[in-house]
N, C-alpha and C positions, 0 to 999 in steps of 0.2 A: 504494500500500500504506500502511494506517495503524497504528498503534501495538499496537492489539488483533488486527490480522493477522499481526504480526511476535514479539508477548513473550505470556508466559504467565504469572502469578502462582497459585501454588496451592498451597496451605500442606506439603503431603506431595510437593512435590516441592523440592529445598535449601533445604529451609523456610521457605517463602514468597520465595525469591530473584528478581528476574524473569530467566526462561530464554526465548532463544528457541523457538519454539512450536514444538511437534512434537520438541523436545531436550531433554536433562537439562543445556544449557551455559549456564551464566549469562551475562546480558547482560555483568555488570561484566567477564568475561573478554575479550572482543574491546577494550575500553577498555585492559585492563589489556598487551595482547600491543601494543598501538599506542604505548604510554604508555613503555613498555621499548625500542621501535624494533625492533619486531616488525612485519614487512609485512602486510598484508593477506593476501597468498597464502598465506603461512606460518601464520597464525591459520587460517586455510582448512581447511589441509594438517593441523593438530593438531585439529580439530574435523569433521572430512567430513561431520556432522549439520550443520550449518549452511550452506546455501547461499549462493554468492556475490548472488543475489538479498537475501537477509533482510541481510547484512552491510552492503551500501551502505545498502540502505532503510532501516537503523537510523540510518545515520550521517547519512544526507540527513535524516529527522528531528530529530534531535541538533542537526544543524547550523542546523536551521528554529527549533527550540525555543531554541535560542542566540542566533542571532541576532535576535531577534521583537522589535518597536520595543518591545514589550510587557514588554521584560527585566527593565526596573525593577522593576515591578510585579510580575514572577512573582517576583523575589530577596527584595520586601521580604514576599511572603506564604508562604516557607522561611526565612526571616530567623530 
């Protein structure tokens, strides 16, 4: 699964926020319930439009995009 199969940007929907696809729930939400020590299950459980499918596959991306030898390079072109 890639990035355009899992988020949705679209300006009438949280104004232009990226939601996972198929939902009105912001990506930054699942950061945000993980970031508070909020389990996974439990962002689940508050959210049933989001799939346990779409949750990892965001984070296994997350975690590809983080860790990419390439980091330097993506930090100093958001710098």
């Amino acid at each position: 699964m890639n990035a355009n199969d899992l988020i949705t940007i679209n300006k009438d929907i949280l104004n232009g926020q990226p939601v996972f696809k198929g939902t009105r729930v912001a990506v930054e939400s699942l950061f945000d319930h993980l970031e508070a020590g909020i389990s996974l299950d439990e962002f689940l459980d508050d959210f049933p439009t989001v799939s346990r499918e779409q949750a990892v596959a965001l984070l296994d991306i997350a975690n590809k995009f983080l860790t990419s030898k390439n980091m330097a390079e993506l930090y100093e072109a958001v710098a």
